[in-house]
MITORTI-311040 format. One record per atom (N, C-alpha, C): residue in one letter; residue number from 1; x, y, z; atom name. Coordinates in Angstrom, 3 decimals, decimal comma. Each point is the difference from the previous one (the first is absolute). Example, Ala and Ser with C-alpha at 12.3 -4.5 7.8 and 13.67 -1.06 7.14 Angstrom:
// residues 2
@rest = A&nr = 1&c1 = 13,190&c2 = -5,690&c3 = 7,800&atom = N
@rest = A&nr = 1&c1 = -0,890&c2 = 1,190&c3 = 0,000&atom = CA
@rest = A&nr = 1&c1 = 0,900&c2 = 1,200&c3 = 0,000&atom = C
@rest = S&nr = 2&c1 = -0,350&c2 = 1,050&c3 = -0,720&atom = N
@rest = S&nr = 2&c1 = 0,820&c2 = 1,190&c3 = 0,060&atom = CA
@rest = S&nr = 2&c1 = -0,770&c2 = 1,090&c3 = 0,730&atom = C
// end
This chain:
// residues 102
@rest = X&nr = 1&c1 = 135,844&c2 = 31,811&c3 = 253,747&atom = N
@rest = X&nr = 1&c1 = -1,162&c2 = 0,455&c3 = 0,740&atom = CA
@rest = X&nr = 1&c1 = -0,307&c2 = 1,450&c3 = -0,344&atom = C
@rest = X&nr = 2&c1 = -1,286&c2 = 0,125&c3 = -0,237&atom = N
@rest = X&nr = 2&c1 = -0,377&c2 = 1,955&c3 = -0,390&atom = CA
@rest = X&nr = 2&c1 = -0,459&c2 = 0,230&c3 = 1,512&atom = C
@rest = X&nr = 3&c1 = 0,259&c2 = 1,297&c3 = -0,017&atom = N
@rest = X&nr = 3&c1 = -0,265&c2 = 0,808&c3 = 0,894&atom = CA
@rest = X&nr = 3&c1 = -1,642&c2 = 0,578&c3 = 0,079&atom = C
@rest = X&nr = 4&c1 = -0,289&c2 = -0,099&c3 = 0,968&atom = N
@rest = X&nr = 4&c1 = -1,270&c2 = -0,151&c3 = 0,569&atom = CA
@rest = X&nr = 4&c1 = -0,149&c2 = 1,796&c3 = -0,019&atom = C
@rest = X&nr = 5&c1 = -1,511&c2 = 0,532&c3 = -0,955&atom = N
@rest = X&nr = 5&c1 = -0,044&c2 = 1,298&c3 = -0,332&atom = CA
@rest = X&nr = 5&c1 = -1,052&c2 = 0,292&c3 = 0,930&atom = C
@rest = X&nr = 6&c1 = -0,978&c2 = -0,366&c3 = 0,124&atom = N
@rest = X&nr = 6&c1 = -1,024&c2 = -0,332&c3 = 1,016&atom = CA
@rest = X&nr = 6&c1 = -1,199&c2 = -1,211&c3 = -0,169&atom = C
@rest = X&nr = 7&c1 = 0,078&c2 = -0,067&c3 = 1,658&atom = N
@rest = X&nr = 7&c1 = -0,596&c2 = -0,970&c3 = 0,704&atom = CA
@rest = X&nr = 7&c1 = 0,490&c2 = -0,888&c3 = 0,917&atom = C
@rest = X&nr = 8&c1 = -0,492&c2 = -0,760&c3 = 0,252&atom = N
@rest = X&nr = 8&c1 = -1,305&c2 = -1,213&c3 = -0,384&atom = CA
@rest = X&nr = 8&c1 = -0,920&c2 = 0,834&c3 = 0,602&atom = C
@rest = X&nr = 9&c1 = -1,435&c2 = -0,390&c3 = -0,363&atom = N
@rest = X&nr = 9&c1 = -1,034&c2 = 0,625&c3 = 0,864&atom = CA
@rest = X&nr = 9&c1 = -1,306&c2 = -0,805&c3 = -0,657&atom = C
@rest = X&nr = 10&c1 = -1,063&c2 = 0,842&c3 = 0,448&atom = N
@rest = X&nr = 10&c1 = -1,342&c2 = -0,970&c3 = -0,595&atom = CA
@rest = X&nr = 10&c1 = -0,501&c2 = 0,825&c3 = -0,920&atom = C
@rest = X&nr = 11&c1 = -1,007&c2 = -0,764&c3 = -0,763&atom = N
@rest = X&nr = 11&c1 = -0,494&c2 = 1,006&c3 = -1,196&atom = CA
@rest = X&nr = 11&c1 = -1,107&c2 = 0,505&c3 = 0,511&atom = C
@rest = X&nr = 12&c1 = -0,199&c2 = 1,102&c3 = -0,048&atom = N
@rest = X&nr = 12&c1 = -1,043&c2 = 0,231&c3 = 0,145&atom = CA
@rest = X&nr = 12&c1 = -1,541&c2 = 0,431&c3 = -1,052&atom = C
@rest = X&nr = 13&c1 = -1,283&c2 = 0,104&c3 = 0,815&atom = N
@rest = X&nr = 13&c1 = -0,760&c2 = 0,226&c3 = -0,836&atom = CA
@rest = X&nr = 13&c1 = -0,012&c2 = 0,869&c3 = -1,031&atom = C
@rest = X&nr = 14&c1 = -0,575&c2 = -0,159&c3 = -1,124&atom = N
@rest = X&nr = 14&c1 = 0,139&c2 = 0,867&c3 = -1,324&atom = CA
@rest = X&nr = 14&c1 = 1,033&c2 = 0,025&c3 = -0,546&atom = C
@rest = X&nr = 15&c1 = 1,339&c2 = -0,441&c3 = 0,824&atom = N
@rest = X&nr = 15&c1 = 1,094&c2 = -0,427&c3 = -0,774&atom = CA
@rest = X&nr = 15&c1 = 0,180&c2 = -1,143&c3 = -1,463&atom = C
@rest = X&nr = 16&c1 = 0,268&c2 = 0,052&c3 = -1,100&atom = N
@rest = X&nr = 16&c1 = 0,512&c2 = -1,178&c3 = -0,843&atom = CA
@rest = X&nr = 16&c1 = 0,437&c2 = -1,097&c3 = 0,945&atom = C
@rest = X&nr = 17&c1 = -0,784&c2 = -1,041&c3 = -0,362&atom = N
@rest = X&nr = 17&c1 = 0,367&c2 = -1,703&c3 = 1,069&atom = CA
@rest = X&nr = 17&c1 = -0,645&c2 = -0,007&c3 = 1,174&atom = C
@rest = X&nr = 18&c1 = -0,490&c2 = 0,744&c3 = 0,009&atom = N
@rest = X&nr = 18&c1 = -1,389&c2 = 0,022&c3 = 1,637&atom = CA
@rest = X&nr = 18&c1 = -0,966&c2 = -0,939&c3 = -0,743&atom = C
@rest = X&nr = 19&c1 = 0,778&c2 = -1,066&c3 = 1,122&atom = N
@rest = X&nr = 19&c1 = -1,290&c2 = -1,496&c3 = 0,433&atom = CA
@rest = X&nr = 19&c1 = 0,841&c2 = -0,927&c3 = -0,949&atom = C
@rest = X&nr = 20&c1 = 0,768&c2 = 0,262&c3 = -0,814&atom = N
@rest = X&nr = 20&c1 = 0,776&c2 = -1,181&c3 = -0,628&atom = CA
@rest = X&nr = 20&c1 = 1,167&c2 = -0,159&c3 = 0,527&atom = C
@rest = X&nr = 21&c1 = 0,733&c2 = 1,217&c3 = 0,776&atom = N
@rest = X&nr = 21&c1 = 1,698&c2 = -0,550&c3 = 0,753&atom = CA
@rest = X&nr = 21&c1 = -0,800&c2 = 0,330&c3 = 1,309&atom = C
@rest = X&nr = 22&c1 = 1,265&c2 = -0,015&c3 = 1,283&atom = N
@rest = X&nr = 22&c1 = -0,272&c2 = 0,195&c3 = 0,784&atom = CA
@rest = X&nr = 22&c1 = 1,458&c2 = 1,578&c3 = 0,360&atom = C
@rest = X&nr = 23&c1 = 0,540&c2 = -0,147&c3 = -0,435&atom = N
@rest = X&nr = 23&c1 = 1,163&c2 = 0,885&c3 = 0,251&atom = CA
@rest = X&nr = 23&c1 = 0,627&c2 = 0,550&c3 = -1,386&atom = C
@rest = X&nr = 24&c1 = 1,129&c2 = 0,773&c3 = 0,464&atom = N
@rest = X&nr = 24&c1 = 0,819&c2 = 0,842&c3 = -1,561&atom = CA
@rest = X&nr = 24&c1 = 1,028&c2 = 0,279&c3 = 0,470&atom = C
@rest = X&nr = 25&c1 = 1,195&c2 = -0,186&c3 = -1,090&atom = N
@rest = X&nr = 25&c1 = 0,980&c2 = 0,460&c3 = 0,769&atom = CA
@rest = X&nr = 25&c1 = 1,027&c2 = 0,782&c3 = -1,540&atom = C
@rest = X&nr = 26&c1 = 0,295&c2 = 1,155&c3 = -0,289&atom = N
@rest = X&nr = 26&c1 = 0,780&c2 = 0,110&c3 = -0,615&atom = CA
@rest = X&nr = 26&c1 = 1,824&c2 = -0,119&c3 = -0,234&atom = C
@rest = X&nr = 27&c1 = 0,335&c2 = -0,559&c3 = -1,042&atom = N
@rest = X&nr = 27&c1 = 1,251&c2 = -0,397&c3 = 0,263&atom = CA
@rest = X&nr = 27&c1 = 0,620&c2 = 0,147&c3 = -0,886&atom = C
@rest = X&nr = 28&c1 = 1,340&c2 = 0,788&c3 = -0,189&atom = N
@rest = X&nr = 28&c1 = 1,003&c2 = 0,438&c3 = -1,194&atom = CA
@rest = X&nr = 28&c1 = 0,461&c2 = -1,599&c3 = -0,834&atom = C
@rest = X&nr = 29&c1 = -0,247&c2 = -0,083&c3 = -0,757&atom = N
@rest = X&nr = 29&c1 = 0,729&c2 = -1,360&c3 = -0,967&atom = CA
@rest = X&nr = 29&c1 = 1,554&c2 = 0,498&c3 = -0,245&atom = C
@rest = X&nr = 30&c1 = 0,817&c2 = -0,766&c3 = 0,601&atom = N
@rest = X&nr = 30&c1 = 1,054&c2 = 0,468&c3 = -0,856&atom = CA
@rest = X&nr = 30&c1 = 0,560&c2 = -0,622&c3 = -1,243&atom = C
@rest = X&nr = 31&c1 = -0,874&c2 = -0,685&c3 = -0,446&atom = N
@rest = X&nr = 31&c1 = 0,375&c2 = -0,268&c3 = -1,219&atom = CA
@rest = X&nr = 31&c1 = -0,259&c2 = 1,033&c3 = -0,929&atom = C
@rest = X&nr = 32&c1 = -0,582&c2 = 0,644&c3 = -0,477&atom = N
@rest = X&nr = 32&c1 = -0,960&c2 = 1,704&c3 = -0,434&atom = CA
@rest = X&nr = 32&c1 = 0,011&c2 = 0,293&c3 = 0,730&atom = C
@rest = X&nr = 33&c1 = 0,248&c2 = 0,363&c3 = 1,325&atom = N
@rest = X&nr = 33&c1 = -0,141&c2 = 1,516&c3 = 0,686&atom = CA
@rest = X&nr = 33&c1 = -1,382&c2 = 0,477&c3 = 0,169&atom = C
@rest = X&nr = 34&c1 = -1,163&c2 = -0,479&c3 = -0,666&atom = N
@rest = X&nr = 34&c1 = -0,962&c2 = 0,540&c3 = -0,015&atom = CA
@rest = X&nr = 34&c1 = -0,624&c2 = -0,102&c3 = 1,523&atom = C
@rest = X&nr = 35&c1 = -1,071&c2 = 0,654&c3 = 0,684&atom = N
@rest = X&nr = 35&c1 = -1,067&c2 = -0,435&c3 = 1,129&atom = CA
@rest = X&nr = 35&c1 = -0,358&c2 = -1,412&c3 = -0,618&atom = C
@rest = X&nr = 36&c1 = -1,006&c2 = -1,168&c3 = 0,710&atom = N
@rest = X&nr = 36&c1 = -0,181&c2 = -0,941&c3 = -0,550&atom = CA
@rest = X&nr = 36&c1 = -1,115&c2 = 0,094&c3 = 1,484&atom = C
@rest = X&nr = 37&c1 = -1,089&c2 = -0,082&c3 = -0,194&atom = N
@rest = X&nr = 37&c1 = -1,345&c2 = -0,186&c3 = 0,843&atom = CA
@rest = X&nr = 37&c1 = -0,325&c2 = -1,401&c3 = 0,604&atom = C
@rest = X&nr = 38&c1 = 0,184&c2 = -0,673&c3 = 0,690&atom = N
@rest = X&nr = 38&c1 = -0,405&c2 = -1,603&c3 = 0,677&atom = CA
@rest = X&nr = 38&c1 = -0,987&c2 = 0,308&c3 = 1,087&atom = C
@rest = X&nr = 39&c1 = -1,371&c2 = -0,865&c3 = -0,505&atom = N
@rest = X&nr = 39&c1 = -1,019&c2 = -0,009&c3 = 1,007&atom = CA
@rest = X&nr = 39&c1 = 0,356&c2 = -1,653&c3 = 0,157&atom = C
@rest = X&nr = 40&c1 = -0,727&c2 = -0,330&c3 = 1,033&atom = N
@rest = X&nr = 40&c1 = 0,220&c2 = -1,134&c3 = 0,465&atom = CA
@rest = X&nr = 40&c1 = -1,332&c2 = -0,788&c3 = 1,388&atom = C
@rest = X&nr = 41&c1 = -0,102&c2 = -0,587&c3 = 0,235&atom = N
@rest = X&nr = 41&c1 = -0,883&c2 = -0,306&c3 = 1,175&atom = CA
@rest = X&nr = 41&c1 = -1,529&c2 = -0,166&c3 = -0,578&atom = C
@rest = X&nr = 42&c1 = -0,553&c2 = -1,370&c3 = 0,601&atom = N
@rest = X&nr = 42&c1 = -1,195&c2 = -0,015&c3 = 0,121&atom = CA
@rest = X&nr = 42&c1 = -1,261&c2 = 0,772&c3 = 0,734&atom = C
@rest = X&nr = 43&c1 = -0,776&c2 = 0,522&c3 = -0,624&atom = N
@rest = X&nr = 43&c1 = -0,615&c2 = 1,073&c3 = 1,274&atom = CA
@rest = X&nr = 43&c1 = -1,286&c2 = -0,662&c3 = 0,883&atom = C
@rest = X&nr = 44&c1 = -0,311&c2 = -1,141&c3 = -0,588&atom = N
@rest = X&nr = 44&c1 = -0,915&c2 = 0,238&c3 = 0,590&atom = CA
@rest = X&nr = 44&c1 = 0,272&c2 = -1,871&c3 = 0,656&atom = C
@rest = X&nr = 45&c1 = 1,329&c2 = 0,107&c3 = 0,934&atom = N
@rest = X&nr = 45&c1 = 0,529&c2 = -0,562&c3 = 0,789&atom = CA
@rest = X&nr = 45&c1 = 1,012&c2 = 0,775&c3 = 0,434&atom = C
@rest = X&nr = 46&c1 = 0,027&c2 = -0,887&c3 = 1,994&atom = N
@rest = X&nr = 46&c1 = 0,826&c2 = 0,826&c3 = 0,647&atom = CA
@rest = X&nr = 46&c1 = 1,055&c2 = -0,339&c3 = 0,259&atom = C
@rest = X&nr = 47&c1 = 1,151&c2 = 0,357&c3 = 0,617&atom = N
@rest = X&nr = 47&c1 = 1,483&c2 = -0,355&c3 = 0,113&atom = CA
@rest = X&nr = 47&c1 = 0,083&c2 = -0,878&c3 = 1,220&atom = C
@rest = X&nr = 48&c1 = -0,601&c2 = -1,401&c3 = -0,116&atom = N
@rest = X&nr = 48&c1 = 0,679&c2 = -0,403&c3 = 1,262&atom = CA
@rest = X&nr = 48&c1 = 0,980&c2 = -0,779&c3 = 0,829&atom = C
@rest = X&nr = 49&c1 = 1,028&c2 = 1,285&c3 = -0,165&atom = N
@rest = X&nr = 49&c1 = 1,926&c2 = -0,459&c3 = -0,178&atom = CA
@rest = X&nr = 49&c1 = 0,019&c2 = -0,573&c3 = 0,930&atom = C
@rest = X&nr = 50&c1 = -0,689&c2 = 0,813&c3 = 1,534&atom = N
@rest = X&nr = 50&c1 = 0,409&c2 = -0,894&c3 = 1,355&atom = CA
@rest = X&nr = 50&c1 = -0,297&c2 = -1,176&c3 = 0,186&atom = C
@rest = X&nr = 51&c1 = -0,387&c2 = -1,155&c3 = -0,757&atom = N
@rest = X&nr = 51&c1 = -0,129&c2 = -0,919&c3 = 0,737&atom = CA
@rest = X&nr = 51&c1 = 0,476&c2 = -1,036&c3 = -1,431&atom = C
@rest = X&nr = 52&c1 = 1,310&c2 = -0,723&c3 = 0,848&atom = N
@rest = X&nr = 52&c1 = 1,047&c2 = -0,281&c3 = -0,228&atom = CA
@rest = X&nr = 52&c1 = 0,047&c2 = -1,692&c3 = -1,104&atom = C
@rest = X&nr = 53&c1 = -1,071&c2 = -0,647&c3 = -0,439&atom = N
@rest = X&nr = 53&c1 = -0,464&c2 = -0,867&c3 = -0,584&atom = CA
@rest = X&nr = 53&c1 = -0,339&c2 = 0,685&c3 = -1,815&atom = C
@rest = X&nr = 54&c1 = -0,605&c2 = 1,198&c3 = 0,408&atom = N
@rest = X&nr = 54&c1 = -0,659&c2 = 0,797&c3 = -0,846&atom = CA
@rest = X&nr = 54&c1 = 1,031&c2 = 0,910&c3 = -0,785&atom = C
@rest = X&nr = 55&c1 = 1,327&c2 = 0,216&c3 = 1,187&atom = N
@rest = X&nr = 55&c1 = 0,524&c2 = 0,884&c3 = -1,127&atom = CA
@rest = X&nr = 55&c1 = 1,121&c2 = -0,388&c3 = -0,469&atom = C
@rest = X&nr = 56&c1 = 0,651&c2 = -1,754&c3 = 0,506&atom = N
@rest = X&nr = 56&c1 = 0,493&c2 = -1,150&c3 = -0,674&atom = CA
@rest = X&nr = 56&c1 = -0,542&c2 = -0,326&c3 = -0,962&atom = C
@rest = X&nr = 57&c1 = -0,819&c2 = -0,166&c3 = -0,122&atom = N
@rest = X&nr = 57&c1 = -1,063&c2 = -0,912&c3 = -1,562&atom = CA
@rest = X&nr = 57&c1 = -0,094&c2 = 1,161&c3 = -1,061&atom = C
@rest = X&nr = 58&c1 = -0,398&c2 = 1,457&c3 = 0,037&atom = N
@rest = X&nr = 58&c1 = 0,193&c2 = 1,157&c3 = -0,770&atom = CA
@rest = X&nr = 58&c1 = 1,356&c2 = 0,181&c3 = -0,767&atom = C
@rest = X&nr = 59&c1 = 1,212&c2 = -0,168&c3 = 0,757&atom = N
@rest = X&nr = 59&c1 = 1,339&c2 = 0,124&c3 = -0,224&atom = CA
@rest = X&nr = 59&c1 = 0,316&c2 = -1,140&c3 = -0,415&atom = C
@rest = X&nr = 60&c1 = -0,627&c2 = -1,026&c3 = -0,012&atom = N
@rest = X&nr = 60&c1 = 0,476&c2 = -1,099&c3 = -1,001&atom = CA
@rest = X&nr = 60&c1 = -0,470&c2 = -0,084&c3 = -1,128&atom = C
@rest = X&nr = 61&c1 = -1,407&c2 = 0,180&c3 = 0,249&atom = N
@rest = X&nr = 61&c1 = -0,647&c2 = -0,141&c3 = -1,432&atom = CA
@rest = X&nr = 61&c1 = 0,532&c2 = 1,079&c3 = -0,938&atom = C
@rest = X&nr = 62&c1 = 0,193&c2 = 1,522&c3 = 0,532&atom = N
@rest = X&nr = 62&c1 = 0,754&c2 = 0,767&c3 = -1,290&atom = CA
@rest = X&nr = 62&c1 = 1,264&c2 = 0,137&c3 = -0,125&atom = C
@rest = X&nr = 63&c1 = 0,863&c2 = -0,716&c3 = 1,173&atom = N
@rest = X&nr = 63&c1 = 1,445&c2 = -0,234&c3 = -0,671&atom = CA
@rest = X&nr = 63&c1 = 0,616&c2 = 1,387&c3 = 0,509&atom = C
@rest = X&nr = 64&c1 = -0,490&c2 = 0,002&c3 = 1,276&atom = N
@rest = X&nr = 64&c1 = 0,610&c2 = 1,382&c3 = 0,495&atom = CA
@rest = X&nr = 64&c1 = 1,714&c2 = 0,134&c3 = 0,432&atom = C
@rest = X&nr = 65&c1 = 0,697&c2 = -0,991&c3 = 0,202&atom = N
@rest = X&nr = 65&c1 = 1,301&c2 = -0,543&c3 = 0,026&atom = CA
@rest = X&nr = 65&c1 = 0,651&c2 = 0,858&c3 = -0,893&atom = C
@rest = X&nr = 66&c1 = -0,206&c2 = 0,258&c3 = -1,311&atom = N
@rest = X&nr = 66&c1 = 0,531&c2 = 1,127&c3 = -1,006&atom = CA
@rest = X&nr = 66&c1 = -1,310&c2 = 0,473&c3 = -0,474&atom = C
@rest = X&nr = 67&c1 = 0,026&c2 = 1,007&c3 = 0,539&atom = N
@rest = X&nr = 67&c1 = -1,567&c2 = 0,670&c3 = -0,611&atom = CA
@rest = X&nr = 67&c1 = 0,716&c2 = 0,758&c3 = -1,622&atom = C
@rest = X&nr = 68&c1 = 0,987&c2 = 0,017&c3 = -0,403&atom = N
@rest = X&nr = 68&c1 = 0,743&c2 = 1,130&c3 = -1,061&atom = CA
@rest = X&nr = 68&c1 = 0,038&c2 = 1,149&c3 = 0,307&atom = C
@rest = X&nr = 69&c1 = -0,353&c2 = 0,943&c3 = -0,822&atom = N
@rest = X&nr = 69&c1 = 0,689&c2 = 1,732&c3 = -0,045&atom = CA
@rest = X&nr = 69&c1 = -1,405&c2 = 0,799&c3 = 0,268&atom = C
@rest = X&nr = 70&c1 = 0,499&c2 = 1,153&c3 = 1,006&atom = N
@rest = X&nr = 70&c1 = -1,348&c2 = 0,595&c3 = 0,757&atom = CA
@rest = X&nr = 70&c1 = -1,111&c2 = 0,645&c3 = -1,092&atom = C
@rest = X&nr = 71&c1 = 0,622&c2 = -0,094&c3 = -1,457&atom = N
@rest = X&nr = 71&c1 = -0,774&c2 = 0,272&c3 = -1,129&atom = CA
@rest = X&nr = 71&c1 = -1,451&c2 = -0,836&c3 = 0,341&atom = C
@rest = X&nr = 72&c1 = -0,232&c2 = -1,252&c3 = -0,354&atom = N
@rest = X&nr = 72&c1 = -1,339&c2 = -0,973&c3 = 0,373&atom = CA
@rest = X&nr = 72&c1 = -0,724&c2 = -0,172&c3 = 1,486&atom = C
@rest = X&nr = 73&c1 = -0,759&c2 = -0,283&c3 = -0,338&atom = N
@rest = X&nr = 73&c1 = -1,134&c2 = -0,098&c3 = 0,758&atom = CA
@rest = X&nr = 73&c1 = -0,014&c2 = -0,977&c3 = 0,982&atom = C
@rest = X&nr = 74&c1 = 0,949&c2 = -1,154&c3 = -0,363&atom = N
@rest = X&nr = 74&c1 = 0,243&c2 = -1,135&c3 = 0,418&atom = CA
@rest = X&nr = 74&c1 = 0,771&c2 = 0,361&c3 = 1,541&atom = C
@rest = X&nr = 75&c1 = 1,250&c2 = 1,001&c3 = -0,070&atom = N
@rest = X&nr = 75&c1 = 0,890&c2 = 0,594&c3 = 0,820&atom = CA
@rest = X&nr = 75&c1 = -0,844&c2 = 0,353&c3 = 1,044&atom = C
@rest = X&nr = 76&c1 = -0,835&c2 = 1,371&c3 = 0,285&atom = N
@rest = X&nr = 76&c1 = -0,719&c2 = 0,377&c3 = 0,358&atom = CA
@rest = X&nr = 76&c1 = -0,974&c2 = -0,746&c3 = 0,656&atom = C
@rest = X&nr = 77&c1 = -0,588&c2 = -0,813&c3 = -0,455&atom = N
@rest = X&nr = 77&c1 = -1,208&c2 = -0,911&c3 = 0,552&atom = CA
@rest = X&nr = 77&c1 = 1,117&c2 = -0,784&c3 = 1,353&atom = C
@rest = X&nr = 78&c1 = 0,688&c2 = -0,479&c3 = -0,637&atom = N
@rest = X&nr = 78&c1 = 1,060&c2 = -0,922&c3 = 1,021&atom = CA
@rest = X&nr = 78&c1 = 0,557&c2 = 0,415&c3 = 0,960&atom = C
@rest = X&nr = 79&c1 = 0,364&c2 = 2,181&c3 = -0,458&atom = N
@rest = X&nr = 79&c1 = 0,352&c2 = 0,505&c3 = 1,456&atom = CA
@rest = X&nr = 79&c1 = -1,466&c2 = -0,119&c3 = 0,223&atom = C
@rest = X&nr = 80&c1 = -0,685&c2 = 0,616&c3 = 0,257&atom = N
@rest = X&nr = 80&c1 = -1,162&c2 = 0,183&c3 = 0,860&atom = CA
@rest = X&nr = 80&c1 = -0,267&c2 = -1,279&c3 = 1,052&atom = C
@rest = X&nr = 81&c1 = 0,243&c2 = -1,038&c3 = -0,169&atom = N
@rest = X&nr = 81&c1 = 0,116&c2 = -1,374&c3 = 0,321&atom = CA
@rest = X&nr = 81&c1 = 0,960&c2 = -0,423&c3 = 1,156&atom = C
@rest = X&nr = 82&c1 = 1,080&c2 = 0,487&c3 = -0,097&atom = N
@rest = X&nr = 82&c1 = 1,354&c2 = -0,085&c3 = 0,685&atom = CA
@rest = X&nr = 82&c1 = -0,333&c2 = 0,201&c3 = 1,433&atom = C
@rest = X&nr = 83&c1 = 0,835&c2 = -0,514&c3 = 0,693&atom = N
@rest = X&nr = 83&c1 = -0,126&c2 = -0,807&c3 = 1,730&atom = CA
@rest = X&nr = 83&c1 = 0,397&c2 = 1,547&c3 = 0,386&atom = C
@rest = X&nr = 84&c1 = -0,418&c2 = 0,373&c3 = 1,133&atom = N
@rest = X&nr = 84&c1 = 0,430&c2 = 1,426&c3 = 0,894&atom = CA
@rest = X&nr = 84&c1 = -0,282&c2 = 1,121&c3 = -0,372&atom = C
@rest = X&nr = 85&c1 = -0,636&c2 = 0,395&c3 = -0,772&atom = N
@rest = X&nr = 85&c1 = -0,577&c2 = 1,421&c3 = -0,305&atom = CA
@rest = X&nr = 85&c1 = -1,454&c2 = -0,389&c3 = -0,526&atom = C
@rest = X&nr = 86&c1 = -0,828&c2 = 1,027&c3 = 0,637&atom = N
@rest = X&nr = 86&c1 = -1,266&c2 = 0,235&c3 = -0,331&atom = CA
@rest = X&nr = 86&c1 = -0,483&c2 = 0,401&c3 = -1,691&atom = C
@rest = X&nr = 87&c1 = -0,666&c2 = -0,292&c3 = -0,413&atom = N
@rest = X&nr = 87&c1 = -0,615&c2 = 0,399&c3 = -0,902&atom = CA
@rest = X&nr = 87&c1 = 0,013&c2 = 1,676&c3 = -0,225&atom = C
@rest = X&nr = 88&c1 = -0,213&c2 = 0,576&c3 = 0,767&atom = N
@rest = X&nr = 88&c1 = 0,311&c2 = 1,591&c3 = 0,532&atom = CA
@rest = X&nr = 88&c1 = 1,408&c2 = 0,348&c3 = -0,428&atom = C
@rest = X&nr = 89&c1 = 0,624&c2 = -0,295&c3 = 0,950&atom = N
@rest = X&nr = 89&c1 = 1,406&c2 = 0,065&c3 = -0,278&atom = CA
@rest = X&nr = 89&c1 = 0,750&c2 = -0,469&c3 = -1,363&atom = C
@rest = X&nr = 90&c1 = -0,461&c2 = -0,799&c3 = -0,808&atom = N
@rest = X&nr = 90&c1 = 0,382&c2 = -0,159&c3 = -1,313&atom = CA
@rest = X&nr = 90&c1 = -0,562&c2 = 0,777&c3 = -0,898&atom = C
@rest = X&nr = 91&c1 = -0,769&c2 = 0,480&c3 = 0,680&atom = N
@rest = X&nr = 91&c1 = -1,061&c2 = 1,306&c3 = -1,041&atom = CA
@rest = X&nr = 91&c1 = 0,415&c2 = 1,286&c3 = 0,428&atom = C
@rest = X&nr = 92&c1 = 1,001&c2 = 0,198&c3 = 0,928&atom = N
@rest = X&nr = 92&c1 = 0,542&c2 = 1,175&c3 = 0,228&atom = CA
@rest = X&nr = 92&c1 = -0,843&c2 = 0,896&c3 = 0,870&atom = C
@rest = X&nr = 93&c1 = -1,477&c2 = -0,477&c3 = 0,703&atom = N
@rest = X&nr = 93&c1 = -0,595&c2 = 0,918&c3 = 0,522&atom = CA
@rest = X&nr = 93&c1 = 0,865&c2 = -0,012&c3 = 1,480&atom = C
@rest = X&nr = 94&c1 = -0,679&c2 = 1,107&c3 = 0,551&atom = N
@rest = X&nr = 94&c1 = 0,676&c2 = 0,293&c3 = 0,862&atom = CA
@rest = X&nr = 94&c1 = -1,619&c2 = 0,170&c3 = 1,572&atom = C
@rest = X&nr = 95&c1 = 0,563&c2 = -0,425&c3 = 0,895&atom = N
@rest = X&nr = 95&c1 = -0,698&c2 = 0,197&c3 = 1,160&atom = CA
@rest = X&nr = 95&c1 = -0,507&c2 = 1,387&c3 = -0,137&atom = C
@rest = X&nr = 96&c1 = -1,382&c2 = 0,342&c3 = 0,307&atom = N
@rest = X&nr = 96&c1 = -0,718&c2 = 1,311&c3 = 0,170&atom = CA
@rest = X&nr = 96&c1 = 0,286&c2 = 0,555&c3 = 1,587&atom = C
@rest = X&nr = 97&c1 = 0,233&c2 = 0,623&c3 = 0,324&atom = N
@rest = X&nr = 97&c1 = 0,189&c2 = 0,527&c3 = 1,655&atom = CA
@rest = X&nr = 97&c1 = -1,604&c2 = 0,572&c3 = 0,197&atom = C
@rest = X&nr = 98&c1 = -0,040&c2 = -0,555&c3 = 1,218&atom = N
@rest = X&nr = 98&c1 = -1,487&c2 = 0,682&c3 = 0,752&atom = CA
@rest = X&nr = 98&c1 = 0,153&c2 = 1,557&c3 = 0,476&atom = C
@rest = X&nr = 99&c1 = -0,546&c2 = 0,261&c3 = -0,398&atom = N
@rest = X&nr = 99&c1 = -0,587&c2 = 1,321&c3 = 0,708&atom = CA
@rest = X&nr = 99&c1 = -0,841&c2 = -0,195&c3 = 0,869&atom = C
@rest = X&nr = 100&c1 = -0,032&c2 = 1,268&c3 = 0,733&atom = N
@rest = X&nr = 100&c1 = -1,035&c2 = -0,403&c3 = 1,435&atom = CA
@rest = X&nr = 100&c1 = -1,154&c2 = 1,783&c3 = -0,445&atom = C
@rest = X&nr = 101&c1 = -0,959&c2 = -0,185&c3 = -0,399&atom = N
@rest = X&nr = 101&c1 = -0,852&c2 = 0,526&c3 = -0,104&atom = CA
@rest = X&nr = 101&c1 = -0,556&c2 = 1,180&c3 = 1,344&atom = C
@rest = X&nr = 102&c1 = 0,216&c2 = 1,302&c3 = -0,202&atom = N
@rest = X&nr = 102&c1 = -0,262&c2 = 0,850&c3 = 0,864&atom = CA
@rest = X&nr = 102&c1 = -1,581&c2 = 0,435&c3 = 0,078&atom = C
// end
């Protein structure tokens, strides 16, 4: 497994792969050592993990049981997928705290 250099997150506009992935995640190969770049995700569909028919039939059809090494795209797509964490939470964002406006 390589070590995760940064991400996951979404691409954003003007970025390389804006409108063709939906996310990016950089990741050390340890086979070369090199960074190794994985976009992944459809964008212009939405994630809908919670409901439990939908994210059985996803995980079968790509064989999420062994997704392989966090190098591919395949890995990644399959966490995002996974029972008990939000989409958020596999993307590492973090809750914004409210402020109360004076």
């Amino acid at each position: 497994m390589g070590k995760v250099v940064s991400g996951p997150r979404r691409i954003r506009k003007g970025e390389a792969g804006y409108g063709k992935k939906k996310f990016v995640v950089v990741v050390k190969n340890p086979k070369t050592g090199n960074n190794k770049t994985v976009k992944f995700g459809d964008p212009n569909l939405k994630i809908k993990r919670n409901i439990d028919s939908r994210r059985k039939s996803f995980r079968a059809r790509h064989g999420c049981d062994n997704p392989g090494p966090n190098t591919s795209a395949k890995y990644w797509s399959c966490k995002t997928w996974e029972k008990g964490k939000t989409v958020g939470q596999v993307m590492g964002r973090k809750k914004k705290k409210k402020t109360r406006r004076k």
